[in-house]
PyMOL Python script that loads the backbone (N, CA, C, O; Angstrom):
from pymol import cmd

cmd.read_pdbstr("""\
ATOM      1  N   UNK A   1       5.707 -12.286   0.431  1.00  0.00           N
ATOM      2  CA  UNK A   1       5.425 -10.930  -0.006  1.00  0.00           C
ATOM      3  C   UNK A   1       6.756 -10.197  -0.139  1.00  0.00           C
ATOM      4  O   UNK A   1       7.693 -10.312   0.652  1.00  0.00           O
ATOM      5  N   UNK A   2       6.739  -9.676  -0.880  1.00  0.00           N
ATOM      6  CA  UNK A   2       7.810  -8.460  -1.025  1.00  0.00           C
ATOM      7  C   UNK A   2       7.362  -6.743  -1.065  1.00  0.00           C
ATOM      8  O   UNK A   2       6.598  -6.024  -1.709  1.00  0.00           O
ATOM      9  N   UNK A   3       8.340  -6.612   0.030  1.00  0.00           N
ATOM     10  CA  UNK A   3       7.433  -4.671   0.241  1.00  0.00           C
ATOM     11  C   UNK A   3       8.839  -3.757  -0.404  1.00  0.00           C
ATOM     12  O   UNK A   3      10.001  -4.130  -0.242  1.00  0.00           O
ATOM     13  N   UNK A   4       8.488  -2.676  -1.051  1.00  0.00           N
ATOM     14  CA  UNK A   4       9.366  -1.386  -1.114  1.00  0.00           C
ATOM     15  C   UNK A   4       9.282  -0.428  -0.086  1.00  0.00           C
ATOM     16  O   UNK A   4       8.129  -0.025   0.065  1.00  0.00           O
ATOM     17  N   UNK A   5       9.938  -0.031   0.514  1.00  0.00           N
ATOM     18  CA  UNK A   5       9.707   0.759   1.506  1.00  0.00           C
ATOM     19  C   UNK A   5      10.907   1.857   1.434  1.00  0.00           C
ATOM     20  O   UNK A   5      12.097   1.715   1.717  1.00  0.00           O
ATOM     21  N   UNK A   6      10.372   2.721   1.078  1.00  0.00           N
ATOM     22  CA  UNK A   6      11.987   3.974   0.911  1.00  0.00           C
ATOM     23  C   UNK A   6      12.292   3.132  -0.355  1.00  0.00           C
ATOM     24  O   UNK A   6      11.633   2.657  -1.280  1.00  0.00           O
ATOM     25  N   UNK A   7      13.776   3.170   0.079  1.00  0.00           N
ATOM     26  CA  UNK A   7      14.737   2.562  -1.297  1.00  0.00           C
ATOM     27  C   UNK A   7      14.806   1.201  -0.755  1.00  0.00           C
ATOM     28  O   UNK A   7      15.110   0.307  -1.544  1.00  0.00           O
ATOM     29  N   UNK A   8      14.559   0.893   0.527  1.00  0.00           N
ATOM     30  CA  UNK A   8      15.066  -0.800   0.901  1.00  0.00           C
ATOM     31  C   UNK A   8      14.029  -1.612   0.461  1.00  0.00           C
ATOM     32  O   UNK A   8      12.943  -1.382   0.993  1.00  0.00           O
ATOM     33  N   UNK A   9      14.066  -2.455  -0.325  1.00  0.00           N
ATOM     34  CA  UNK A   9      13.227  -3.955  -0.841  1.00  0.00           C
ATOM     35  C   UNK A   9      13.591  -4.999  -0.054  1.00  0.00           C
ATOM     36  O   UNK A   9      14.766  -5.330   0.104  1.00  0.00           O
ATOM     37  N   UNK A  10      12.232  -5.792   0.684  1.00  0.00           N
ATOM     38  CA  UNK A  10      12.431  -6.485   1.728  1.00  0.00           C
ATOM     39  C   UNK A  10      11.560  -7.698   0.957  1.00  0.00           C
ATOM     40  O   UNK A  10      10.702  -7.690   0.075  1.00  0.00           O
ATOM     41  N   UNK A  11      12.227  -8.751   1.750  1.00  0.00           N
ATOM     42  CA  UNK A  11      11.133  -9.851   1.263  1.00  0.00           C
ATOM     43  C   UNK A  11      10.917 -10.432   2.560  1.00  0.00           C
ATOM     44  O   UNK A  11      11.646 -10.374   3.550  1.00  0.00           O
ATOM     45  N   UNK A  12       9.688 -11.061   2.390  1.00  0.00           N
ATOM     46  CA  UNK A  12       9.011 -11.252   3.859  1.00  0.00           C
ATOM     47  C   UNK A  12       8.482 -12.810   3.895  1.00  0.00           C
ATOM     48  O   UNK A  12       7.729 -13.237   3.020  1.00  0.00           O
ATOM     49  N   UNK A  13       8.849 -13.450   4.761  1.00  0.00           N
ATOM     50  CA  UNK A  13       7.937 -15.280   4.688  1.00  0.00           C
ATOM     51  C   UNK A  13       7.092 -15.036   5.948  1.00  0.00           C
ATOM     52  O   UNK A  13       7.130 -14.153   6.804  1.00  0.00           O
ATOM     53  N   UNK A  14       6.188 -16.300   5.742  1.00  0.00           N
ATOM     54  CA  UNK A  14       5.277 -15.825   6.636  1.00  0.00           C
ATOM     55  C   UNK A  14       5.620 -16.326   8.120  1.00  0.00           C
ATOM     56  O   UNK A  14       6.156 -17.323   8.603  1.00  0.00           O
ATOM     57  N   UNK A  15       4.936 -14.913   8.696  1.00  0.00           N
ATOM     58  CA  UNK A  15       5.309 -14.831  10.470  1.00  0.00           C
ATOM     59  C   UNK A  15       5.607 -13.290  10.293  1.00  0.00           C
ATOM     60  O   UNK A  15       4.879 -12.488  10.879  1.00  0.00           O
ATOM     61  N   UNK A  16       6.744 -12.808   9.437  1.00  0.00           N
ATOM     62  CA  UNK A  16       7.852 -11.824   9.570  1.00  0.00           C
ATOM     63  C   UNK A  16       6.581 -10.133   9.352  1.00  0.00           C
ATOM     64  O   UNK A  16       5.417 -10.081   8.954  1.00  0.00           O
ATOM     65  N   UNK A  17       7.398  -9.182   9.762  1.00  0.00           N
ATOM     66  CA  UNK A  17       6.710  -7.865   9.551  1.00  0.00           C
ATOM     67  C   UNK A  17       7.608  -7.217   8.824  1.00  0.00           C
ATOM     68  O   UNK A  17       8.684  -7.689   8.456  1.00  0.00           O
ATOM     69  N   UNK A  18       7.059  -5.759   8.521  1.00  0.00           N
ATOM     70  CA  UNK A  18       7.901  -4.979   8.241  1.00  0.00           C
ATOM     71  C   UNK A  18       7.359  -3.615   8.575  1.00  0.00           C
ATOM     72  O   UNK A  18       6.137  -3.536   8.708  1.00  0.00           O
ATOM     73  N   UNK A  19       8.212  -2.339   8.758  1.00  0.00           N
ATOM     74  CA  UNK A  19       7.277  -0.931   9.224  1.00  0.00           C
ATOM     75  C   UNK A  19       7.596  -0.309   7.994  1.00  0.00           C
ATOM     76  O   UNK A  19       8.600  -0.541   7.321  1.00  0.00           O
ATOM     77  N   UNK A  20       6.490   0.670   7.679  1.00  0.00           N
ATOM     78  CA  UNK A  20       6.421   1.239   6.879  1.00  0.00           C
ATOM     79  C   UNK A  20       5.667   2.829   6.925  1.00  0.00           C
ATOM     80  O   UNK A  20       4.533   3.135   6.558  1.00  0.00           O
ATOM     81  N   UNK A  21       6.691   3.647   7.484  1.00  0.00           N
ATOM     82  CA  UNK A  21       6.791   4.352   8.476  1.00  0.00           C
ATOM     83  C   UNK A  21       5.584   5.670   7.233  1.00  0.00           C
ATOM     84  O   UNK A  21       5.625   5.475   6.019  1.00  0.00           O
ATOM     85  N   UNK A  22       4.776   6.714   7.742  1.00  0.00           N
ATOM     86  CA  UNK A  22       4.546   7.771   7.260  1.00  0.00           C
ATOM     87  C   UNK A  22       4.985   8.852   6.767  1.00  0.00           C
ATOM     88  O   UNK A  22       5.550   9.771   7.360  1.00  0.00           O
ATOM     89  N   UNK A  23       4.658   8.731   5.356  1.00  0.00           N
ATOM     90  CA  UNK A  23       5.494   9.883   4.844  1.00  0.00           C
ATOM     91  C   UNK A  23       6.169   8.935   3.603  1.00  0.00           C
ATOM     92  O   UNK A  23       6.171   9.153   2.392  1.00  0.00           O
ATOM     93  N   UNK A  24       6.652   7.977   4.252  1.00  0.00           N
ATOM     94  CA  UNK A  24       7.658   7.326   3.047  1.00  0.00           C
ATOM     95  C   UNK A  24       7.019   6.127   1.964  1.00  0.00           C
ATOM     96  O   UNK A  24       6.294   5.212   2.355  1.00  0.00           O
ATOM     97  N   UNK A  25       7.375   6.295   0.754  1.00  0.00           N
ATOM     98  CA  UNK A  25       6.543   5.875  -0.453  1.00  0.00           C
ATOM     99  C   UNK A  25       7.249   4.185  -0.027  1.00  0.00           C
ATOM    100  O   UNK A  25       8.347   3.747   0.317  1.00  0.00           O
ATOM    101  N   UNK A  26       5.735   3.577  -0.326  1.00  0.00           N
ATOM    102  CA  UNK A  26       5.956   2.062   0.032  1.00  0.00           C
ATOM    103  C   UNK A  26       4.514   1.452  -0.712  1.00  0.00           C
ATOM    104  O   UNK A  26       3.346   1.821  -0.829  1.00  0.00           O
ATOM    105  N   UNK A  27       5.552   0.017  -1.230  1.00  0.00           N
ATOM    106  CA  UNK A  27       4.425  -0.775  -1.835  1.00  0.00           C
ATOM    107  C   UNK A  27       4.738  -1.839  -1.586  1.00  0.00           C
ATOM    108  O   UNK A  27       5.690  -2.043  -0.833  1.00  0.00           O
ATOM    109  N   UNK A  28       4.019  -2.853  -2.152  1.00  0.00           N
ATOM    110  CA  UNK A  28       4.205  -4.523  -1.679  1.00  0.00           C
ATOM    111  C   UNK A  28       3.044  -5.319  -2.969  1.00  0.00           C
ATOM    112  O   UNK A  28       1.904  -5.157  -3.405  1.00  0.00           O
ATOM    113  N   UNK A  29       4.433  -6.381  -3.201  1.00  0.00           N
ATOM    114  CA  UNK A  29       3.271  -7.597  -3.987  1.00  0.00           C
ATOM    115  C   UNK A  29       3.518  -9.287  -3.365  1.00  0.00           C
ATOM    116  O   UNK A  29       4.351  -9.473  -2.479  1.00  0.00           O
ATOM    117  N   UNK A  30       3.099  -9.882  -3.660  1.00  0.00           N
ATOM    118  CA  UNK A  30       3.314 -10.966  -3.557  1.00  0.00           C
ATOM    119  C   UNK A  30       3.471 -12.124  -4.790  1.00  0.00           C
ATOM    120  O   UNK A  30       2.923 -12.436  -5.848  1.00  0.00           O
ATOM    121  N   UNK A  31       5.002 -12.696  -3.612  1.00  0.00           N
ATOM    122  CA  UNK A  31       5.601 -13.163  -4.976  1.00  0.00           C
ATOM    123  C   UNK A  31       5.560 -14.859  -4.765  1.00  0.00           C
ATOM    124  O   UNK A  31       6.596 -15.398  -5.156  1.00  0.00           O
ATOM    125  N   UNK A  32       4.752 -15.585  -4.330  1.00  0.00           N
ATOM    126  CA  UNK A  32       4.262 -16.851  -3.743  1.00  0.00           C
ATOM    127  C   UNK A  32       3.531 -17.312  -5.241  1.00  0.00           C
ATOM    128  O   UNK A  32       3.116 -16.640  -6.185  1.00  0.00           O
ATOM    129  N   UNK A  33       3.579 -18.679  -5.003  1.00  0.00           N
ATOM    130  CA  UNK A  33       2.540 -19.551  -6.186  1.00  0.00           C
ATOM    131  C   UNK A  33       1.421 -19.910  -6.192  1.00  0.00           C
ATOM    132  O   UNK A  33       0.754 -20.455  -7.071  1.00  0.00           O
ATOM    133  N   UNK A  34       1.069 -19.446  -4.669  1.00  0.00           N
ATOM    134  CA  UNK A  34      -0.333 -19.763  -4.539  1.00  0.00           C
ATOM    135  C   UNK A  34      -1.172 -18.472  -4.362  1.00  0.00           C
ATOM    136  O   UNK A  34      -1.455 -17.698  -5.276  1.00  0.00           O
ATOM    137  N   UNK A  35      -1.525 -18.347  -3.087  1.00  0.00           N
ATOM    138  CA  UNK A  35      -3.031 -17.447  -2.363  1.00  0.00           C
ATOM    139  C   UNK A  35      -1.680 -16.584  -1.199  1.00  0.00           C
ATOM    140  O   UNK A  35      -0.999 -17.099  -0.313  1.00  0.00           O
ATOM    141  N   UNK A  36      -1.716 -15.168  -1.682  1.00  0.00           N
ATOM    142  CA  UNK A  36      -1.515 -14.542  -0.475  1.00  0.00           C
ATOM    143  C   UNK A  36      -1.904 -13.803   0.773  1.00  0.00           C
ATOM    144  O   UNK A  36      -2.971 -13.233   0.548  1.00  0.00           O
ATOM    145  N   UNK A  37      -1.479 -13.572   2.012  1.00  0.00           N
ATOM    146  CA  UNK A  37      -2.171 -12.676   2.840  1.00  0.00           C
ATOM    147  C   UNK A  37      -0.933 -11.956   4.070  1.00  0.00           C
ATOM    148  O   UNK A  37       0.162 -11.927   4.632  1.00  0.00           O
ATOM    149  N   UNK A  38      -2.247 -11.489   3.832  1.00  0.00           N
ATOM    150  CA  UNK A  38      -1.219  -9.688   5.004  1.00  0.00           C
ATOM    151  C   UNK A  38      -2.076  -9.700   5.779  1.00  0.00           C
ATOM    152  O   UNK A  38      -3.154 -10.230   5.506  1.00  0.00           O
ATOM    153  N   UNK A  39      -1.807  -9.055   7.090  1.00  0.00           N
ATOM    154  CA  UNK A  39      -2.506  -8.174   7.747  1.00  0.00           C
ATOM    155  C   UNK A  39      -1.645  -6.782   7.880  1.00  0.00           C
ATOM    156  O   UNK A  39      -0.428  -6.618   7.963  1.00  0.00           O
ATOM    157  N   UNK A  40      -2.773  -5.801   7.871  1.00  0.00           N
ATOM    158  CA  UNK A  40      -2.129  -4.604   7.914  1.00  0.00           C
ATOM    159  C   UNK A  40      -2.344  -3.765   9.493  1.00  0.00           C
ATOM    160  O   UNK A  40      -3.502  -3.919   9.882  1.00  0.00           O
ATOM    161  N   UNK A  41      -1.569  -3.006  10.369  1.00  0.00           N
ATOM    162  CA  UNK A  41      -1.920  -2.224  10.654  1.00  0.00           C
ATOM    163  C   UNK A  41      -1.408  -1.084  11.076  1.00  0.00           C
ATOM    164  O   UNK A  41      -0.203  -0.864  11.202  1.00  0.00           O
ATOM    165  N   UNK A  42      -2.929   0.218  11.475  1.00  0.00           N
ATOM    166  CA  UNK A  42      -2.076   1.358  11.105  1.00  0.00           C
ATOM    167  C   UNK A  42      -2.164   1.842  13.235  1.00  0.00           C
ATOM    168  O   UNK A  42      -2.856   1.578  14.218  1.00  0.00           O
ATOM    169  N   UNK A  43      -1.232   2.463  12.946  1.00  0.00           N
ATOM    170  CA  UNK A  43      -1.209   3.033  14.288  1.00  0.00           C
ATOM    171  C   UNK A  43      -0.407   4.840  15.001  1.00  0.00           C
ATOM    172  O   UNK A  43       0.541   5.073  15.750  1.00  0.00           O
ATOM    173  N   UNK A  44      -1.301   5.642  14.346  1.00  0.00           N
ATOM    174  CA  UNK A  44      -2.234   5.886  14.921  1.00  0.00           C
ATOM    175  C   UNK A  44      -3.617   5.921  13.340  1.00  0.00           C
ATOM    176  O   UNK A  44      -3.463   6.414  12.223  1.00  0.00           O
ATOM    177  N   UNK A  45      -4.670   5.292  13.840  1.00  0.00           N
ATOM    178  CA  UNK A  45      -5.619   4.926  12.104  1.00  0.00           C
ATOM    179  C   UNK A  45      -5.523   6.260  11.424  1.00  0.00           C
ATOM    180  O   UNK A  45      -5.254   6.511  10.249  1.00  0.00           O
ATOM    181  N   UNK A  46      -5.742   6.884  12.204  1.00  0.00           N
ATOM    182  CA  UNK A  46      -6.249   8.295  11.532  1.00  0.00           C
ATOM    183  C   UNK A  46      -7.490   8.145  10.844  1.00  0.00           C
ATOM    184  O   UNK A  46      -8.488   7.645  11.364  1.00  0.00           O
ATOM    185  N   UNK A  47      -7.414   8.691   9.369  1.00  0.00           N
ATOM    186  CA  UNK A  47      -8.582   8.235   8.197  1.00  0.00           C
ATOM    187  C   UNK A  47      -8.011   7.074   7.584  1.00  0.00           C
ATOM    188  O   UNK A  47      -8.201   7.386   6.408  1.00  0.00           O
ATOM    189  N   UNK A  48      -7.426   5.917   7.537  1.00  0.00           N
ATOM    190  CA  UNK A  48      -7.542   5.011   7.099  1.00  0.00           C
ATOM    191  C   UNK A  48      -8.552   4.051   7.203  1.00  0.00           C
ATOM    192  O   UNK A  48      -8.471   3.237   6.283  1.00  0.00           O
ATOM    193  N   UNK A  49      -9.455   3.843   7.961  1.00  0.00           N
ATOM    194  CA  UNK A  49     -10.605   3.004   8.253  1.00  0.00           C
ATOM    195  C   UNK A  49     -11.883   3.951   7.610  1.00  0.00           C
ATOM    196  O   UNK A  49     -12.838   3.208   7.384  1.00  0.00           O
ATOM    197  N   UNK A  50     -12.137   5.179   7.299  1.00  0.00           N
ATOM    198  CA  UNK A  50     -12.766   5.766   6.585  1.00  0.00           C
ATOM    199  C   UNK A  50     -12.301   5.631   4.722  1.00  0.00           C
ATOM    200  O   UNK A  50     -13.124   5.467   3.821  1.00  0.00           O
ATOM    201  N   UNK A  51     -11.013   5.739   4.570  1.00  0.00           N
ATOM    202  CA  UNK A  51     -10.066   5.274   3.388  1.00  0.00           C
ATOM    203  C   UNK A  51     -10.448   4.067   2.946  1.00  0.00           C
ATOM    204  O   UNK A  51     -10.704   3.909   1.753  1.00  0.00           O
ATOM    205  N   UNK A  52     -10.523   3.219   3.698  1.00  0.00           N
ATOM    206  CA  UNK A  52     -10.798   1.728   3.000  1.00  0.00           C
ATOM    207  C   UNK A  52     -12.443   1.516   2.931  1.00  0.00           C
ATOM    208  O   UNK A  52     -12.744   0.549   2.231  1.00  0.00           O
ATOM    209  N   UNK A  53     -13.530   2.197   3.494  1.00  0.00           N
ATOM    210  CA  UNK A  53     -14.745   2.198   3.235  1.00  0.00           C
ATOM    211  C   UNK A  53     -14.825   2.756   1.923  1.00  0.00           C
ATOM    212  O   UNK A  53     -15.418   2.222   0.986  1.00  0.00           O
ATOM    213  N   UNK A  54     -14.285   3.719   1.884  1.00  0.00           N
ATOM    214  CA  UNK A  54     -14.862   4.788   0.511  1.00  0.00           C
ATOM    215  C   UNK A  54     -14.134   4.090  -0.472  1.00  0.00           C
ATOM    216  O   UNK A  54     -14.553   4.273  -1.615  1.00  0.00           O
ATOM    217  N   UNK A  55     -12.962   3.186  -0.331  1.00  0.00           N
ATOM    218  CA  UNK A  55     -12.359   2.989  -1.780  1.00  0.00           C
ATOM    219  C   UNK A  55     -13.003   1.844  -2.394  1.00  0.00           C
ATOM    220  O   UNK A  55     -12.390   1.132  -3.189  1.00  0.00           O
ATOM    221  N   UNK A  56     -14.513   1.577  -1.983  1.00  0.00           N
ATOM    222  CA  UNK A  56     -15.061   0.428  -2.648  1.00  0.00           C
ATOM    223  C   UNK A  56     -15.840   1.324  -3.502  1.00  0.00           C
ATOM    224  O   UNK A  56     -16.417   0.573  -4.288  1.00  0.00           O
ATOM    225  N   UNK A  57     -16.072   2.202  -3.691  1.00  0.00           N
ATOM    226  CA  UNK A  57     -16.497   3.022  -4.567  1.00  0.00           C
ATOM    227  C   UNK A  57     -15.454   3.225  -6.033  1.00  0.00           C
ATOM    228  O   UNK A  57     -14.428   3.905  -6.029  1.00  0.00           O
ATOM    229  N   UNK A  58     -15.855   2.663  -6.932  1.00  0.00           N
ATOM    230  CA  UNK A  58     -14.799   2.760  -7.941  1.00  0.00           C
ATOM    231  C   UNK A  58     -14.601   4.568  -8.528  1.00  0.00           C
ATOM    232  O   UNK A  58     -15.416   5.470  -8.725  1.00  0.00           O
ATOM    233  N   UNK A  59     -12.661   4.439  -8.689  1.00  0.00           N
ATOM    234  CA  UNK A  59     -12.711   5.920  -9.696  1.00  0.00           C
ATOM    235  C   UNK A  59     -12.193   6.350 -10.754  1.00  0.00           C
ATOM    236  O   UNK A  59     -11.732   5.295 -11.189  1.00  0.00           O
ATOM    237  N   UNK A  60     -11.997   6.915 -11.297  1.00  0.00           N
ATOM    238  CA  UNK A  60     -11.473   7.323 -12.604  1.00  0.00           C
ATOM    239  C   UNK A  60      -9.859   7.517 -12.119  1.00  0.00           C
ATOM    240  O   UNK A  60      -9.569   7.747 -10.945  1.00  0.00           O
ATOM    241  N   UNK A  61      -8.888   7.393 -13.160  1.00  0.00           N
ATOM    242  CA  UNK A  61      -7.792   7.573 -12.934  1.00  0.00           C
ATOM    243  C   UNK A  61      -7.683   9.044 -12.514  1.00  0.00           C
ATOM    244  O   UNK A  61      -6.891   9.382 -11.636  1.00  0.00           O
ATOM    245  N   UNK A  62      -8.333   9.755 -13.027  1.00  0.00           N
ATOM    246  CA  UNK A  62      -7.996  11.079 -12.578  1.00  0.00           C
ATOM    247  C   UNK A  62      -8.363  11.894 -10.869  1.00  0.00           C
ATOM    248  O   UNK A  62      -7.770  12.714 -10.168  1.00  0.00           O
ATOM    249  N   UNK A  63      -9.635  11.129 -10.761  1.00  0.00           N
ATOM    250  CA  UNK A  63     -10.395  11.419  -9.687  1.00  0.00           C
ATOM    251  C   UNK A  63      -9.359  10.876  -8.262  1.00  0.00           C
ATOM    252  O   UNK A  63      -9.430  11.287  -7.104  1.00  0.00           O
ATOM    253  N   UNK A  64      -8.453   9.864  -8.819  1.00  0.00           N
ATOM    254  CA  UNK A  64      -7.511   8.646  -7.974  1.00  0.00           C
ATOM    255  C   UNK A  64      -6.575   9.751  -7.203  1.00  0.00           C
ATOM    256  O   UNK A  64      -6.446   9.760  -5.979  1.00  0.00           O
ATOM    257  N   UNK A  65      -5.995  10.600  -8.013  1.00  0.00           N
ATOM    258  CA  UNK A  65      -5.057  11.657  -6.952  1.00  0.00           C
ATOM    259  C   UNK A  65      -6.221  12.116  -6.103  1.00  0.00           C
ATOM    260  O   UNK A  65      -6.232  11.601  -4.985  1.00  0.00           O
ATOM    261  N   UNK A  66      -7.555  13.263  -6.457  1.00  0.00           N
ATOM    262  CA  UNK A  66      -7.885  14.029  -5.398  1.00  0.00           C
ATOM    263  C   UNK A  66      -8.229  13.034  -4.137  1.00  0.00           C
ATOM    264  O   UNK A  66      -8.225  13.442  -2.976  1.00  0.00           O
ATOM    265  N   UNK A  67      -8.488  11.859  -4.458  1.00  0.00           N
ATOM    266  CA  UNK A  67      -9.218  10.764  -3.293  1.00  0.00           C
ATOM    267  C   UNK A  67      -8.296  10.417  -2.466  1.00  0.00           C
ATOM    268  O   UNK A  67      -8.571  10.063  -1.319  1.00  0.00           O
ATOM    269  N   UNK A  68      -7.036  10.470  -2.943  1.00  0.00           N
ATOM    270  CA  UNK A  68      -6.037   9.759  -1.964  1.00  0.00           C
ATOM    271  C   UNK A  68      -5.636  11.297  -0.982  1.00  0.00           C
ATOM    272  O   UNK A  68      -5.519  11.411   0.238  1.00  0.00           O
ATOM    273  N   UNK A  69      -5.506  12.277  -2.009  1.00  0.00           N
ATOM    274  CA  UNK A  69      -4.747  13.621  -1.007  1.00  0.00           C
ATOM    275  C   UNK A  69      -6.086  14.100   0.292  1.00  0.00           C
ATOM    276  O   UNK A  69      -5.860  14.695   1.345  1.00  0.00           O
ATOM    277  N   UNK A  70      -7.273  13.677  -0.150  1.00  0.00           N
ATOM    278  CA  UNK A  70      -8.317  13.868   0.884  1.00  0.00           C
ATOM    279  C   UNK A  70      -7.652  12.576   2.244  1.00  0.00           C
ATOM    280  O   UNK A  70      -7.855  12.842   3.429  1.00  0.00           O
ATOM    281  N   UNK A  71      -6.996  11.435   1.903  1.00  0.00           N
ATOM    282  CA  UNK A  71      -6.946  10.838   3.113  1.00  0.00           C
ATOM    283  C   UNK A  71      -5.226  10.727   3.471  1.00  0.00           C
ATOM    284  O   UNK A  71      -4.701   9.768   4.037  1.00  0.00           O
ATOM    285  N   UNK A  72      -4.501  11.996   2.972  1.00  0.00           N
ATOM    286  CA  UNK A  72      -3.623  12.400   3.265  1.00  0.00           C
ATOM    287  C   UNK A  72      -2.484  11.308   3.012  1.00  0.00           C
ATOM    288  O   UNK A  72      -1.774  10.752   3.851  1.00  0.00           O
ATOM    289  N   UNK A  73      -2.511  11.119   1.315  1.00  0.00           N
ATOM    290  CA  UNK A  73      -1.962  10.193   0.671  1.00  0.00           C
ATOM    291  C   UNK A  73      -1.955  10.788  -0.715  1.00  0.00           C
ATOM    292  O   UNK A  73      -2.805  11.550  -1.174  1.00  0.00           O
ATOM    293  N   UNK A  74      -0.667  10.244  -1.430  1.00  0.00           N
ATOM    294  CA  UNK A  74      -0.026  11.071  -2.952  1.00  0.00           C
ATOM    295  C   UNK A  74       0.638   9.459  -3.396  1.00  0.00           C
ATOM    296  O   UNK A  74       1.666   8.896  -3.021  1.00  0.00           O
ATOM    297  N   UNK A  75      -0.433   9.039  -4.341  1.00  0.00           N
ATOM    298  CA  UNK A  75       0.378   8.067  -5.420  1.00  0.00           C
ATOM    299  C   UNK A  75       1.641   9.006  -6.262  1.00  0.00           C
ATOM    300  O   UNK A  75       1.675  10.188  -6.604  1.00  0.00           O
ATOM    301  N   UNK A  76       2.447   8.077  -6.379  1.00  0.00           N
ATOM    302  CA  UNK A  76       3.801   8.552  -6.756  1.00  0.00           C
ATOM    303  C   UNK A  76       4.631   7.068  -7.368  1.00  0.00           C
ATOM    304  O   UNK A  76       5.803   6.693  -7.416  1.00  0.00           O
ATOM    305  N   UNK A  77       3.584   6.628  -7.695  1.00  0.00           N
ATOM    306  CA  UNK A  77       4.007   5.308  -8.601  1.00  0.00           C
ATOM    307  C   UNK A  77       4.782   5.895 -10.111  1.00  0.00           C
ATOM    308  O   UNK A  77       5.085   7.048 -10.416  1.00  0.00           O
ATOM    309  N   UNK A  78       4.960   4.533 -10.924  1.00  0.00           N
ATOM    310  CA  UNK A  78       4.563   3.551 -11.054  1.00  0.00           C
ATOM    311  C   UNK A  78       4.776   2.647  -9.963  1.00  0.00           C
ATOM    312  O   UNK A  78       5.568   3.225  -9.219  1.00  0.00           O
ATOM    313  N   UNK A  79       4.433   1.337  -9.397  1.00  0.00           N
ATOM    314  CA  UNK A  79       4.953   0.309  -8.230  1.00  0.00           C
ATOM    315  C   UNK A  79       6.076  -0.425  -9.012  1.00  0.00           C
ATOM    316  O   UNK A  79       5.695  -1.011 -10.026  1.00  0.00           O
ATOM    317  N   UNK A  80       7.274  -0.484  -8.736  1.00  0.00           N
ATOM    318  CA  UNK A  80       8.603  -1.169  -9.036  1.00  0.00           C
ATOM    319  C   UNK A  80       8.145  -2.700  -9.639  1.00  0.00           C
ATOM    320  O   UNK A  80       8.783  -3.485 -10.340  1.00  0.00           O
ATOM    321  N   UNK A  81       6.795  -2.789  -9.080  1.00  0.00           N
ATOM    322  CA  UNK A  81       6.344  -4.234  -9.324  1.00  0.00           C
ATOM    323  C   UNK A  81       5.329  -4.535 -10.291  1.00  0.00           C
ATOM    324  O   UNK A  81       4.737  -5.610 -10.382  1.00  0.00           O
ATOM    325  N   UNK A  82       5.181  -3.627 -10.932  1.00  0.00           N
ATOM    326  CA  UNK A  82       3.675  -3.557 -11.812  1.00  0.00           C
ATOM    327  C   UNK A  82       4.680  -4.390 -13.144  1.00  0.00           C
ATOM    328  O   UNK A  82       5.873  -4.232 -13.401  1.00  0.00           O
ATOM    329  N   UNK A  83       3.897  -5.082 -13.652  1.00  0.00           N
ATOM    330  CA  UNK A  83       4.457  -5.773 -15.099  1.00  0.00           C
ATOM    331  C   UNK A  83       4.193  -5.280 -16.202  1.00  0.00           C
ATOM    332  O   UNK A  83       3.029  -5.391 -16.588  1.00  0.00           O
ATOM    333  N   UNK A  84       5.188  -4.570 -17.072  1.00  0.00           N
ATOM    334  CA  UNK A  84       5.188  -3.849 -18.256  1.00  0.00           C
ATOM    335  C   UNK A  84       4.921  -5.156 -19.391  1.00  0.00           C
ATOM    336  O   UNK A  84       4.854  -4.922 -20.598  1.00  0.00           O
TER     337      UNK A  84
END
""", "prot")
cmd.dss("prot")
cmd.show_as("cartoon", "prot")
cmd.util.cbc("prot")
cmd.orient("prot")
């Protein structure tokens, strides 16, 4: 996996972590040939375990900001990693 975190780009094999502190804009893809996996966690949860229930509910791009600022989150993409 590879995460953005702030300005530092980390790459990660498996075992390794990384923090990805609140407040600061962070993303992650994976850059493997096969099947990837993470575990995530948050500490203190807050609304994130309410966050990941509701986001199985699909939304409109527009609807995507008010949903995230309700769980005290601001996309501020594009992700460094998205493929043009």
């Amino acid at each position: 996996m590879i995460f953005q975190v702030g300005e530092q780009r980390i790459t990660l094999k498996p075992g390794e972590s990384v923090l990805a502190p609140r407040r600061v804009p962070h993303t992650f893809s994976s850059v493997a040939k096969g099947e990837s996996r993470m575990m995530i966690a948050f500490t203190p949860a807050g609304k994130m375990e309410q966050y990941f229930r509701d986001a199985a509910d699909p939304k409109t791009p527009e609807a995507e900001a008010v949903y995230l600022r309700k769980y005290e989150m601001e996309l501020v993409g594009p992700s460094p990693f998205w493929k043009t």
